[in-house]
MMTF fields as JSON, N, C-alpha, C and O atoms, coordinates in Angstrom:
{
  "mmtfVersion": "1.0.0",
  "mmtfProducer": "UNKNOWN",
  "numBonds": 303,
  "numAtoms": 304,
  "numGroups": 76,
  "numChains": 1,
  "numModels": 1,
  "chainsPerModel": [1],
  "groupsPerChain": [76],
  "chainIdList": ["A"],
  "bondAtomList": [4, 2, 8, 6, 12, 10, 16, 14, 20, 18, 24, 22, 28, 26, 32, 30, 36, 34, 40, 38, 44, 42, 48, 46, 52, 50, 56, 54, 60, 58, 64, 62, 68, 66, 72, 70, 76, 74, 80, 78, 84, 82, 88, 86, 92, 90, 96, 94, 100, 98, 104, 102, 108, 106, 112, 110, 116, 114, 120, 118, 124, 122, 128, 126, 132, 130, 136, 134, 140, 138, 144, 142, 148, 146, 152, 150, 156, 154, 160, 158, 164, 162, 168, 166, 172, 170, 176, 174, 180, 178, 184, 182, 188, 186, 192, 190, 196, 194, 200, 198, 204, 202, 208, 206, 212, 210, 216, 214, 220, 218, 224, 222, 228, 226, 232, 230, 236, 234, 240, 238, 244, 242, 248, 246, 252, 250, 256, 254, 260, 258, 264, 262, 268, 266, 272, 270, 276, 274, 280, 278, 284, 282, 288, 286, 292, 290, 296, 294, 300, 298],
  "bondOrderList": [1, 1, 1, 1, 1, 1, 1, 1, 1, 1, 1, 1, 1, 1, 1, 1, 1, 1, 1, 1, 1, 1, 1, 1, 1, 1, 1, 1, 1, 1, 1, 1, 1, 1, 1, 1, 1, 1, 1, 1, 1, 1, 1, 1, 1, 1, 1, 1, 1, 1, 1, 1, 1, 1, 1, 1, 1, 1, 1, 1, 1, 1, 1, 1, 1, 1, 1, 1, 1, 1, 1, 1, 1, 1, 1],
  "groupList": [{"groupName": "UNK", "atomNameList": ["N", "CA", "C", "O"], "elementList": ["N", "C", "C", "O"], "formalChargeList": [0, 0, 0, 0], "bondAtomList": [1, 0, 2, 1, 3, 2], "bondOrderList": [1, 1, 2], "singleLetterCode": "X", "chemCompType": "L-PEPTIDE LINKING"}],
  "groupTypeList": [0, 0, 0, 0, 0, 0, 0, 0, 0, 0, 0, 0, 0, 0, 0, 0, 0, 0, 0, 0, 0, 0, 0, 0, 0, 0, 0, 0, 0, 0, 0, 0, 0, 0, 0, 0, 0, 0, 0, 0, 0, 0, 0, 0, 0, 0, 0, 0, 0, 0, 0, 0, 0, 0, 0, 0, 0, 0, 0, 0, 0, 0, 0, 0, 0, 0, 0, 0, 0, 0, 0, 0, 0, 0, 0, 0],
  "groupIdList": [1, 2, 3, 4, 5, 6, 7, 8, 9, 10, 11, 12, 13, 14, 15, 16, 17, 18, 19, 20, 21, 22, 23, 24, 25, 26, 27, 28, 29, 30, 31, 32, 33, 34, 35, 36, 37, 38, 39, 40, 41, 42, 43, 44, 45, 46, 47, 48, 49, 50, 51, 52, 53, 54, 55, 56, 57, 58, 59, 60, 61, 62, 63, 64, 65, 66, 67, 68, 69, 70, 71, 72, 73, 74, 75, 76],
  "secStructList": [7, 7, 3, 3, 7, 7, 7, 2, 2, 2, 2, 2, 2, 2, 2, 6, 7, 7, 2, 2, 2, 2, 2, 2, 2, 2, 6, 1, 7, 2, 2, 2, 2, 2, 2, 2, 2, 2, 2, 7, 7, 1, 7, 7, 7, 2, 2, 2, 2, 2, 2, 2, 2, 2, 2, 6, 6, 7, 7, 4, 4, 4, 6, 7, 7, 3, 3, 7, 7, 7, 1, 1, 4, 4, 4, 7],
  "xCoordList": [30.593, 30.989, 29.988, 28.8, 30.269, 29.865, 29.107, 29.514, 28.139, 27.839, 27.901, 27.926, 27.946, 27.956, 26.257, 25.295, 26.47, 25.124, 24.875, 25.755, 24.279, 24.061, 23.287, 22.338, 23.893, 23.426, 22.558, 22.28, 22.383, 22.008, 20.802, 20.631, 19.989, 18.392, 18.436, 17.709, 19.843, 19.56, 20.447, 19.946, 21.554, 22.086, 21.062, 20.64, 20.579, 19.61, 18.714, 18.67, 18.0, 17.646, 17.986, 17.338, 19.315, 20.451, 20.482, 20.297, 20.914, 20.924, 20.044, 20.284, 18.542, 17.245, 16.979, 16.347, 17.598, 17.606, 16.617, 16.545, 16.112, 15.2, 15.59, 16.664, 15.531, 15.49, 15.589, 16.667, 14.669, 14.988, 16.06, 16.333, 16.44, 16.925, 18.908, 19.869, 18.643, 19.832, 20.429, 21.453, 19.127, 19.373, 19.789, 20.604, 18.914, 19.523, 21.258, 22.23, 21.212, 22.573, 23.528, 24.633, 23.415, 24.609, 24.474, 25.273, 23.241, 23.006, 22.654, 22.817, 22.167, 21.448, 19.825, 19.052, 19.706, 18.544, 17.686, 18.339, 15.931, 15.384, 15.556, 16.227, 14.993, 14.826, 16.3, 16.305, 17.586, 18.486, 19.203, 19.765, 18.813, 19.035, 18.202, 18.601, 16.752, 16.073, 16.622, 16.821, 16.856, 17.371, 18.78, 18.942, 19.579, 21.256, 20.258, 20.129, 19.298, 18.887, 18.002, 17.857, 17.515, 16.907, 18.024, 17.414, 19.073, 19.735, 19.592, 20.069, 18.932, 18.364, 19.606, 19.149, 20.801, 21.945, 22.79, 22.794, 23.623, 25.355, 26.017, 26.993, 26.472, 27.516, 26.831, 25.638, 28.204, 28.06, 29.529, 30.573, 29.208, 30.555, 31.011, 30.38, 32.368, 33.507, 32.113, 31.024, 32.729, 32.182, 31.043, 30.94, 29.974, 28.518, 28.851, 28.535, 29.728, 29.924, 30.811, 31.002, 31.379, 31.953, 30.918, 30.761, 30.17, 29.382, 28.318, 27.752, 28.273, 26.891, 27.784, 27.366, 28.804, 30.086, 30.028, 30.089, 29.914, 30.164, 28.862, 28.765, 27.952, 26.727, 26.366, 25.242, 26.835, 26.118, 27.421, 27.748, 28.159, 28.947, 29.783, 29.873, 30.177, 30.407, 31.58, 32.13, 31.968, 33.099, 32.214, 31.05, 32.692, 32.646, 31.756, 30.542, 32.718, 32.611, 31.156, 30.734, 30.25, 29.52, 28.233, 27.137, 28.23, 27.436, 27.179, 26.117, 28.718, 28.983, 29.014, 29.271, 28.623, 29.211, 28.789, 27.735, 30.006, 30.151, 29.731, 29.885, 29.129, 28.548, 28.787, 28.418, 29.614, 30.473, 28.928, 27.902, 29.181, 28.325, 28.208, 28.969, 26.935, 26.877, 28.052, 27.981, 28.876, 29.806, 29.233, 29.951, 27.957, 27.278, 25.875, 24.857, 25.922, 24.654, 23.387, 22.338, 23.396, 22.369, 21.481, 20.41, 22.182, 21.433, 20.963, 21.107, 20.324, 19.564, 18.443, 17.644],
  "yCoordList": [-28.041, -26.991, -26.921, -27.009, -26.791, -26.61, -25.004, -24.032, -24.778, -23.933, -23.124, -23.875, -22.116, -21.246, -21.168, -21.023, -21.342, -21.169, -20.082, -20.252, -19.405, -17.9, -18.556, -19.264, -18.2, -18.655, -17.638, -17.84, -16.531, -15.25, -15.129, -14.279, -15.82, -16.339, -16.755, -16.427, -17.851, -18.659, -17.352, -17.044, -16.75, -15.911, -15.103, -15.129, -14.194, -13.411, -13.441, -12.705, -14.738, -15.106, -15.834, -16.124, -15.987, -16.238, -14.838, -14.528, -14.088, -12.504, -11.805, -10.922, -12.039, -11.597, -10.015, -9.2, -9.808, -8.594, -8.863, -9.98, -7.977, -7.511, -7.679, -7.084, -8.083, -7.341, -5.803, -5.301, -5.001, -4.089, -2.703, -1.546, -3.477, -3.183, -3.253, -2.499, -4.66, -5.079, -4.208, -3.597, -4.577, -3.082, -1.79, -1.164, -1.248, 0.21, -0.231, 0.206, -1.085, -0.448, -1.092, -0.55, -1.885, -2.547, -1.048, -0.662, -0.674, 0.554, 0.048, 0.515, -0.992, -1.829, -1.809, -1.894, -1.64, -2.261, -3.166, -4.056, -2.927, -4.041, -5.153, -6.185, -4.769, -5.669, -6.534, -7.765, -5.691, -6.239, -7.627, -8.722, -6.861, -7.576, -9.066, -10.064, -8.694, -9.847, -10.979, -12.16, -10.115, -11.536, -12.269, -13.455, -11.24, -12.405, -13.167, -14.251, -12.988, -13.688, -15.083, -16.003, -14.836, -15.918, -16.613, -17.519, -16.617, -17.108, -16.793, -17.366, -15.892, -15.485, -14.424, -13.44, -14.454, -13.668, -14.655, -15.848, -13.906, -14.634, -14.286, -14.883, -13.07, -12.3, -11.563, -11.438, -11.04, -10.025, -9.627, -10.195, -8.737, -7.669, -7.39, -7.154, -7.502, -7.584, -6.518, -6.836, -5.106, -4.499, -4.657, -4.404, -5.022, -5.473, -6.535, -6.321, -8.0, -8.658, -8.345, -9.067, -7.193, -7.182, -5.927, -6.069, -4.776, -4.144, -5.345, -5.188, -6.196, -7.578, -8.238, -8.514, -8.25, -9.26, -7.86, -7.765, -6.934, -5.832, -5.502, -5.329, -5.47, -5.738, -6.548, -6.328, -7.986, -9.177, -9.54, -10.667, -8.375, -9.62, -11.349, -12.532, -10.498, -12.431, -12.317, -11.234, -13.397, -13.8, -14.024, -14.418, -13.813, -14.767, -15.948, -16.098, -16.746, -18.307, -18.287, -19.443, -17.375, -18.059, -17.526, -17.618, -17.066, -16.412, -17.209, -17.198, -18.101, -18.547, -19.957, -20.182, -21.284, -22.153, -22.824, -22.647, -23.692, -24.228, -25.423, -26.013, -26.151, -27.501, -27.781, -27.053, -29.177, -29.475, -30.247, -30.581, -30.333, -31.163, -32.63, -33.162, -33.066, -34.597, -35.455, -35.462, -35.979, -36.683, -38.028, -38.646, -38.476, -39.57, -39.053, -39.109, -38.574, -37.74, -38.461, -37.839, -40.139, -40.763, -40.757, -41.351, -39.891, -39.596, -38.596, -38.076, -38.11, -36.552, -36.768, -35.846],
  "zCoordList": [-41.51, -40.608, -39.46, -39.773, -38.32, -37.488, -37.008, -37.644, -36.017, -35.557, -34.662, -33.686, -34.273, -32.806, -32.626, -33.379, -31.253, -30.416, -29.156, -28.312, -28.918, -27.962, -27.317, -27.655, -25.962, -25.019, -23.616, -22.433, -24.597, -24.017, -23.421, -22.547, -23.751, -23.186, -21.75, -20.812, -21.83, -20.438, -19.461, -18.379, -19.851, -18.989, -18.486, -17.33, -19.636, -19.31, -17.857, -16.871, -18.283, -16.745, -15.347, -14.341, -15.773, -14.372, -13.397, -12.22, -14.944, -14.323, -13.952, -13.129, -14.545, -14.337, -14.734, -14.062, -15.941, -16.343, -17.894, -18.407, -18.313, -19.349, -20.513, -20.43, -21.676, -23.342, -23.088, -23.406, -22.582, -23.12, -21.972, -22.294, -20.6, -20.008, -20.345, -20.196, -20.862, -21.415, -22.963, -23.269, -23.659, -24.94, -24.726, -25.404, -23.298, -23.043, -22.825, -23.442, -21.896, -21.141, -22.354, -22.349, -23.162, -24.47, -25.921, -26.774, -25.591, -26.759, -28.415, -29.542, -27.9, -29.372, -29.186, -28.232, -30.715, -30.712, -29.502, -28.956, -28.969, -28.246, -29.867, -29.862, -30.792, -32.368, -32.515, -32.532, -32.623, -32.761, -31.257, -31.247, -30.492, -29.464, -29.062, -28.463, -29.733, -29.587, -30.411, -30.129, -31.776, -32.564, -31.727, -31.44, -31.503, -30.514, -29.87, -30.439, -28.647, -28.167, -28.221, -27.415, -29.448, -30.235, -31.184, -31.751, -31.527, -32.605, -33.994, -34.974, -33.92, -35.572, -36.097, -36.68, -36.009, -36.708, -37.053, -36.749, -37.837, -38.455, -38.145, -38.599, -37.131, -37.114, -35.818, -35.543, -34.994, -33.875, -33.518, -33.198, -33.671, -33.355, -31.903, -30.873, -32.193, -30.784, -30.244, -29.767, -30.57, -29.377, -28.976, -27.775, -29.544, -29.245, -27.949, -26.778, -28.578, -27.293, -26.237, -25.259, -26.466, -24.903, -24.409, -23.197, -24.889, -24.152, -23.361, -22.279, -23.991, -23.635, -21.951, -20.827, -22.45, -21.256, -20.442, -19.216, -21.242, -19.519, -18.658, -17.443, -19.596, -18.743, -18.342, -17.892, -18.138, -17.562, -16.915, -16.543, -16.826, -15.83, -16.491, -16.161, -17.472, -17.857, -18.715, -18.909, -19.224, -20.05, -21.809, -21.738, -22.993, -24.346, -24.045, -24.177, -23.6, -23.427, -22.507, -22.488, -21.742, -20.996, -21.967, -21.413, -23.127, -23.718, -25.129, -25.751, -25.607, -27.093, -26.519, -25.336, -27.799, -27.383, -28.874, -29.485, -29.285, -30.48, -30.496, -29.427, -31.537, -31.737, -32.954, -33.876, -33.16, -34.233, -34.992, -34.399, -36.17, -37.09, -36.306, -35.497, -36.882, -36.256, -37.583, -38.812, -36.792, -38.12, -38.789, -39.575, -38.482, -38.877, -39.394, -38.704, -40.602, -41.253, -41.223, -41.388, -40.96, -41.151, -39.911, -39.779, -38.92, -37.604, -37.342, -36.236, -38.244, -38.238, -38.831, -38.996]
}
């Protein structure tokens, strides 16, 4: 199975907005928010990502991005 990857780090600083600027205005956690931004979760909730898409200005897709397993295991 493949993975999802957050891409919230690099937006972040497209947009040039804060951790904890971004926490106020989404209403999460700076703690919770740091982890989306680092990849350290399993799960994030619709409304979490669209308060995130309404504060940055963005779509899902410019925030998520999927990476299938390597299908040749002997290359890892």
């Amino acid at each position: 199975m493949g993975r999802i990857i957050l891409h919230l780090d690099r937006l972040m600083v497209e947009k040039k907005i804060s951790l904890g600027v971004l926490a106020a205005q989404v209403g999460i956690t700076y703690v919770n928010l740091s982890k989306l931004k680092n990849n350290h979760v399993n799960a994030i909730r619709f409304s979490t990502l669209a308060a995130i898409c309404q504060a940055l200005n963005c779509q899902p897709g410019d925030i998520l991005e999927y990476e299938a397993d390597d299908p040749n295991p002997e290359t890892r």
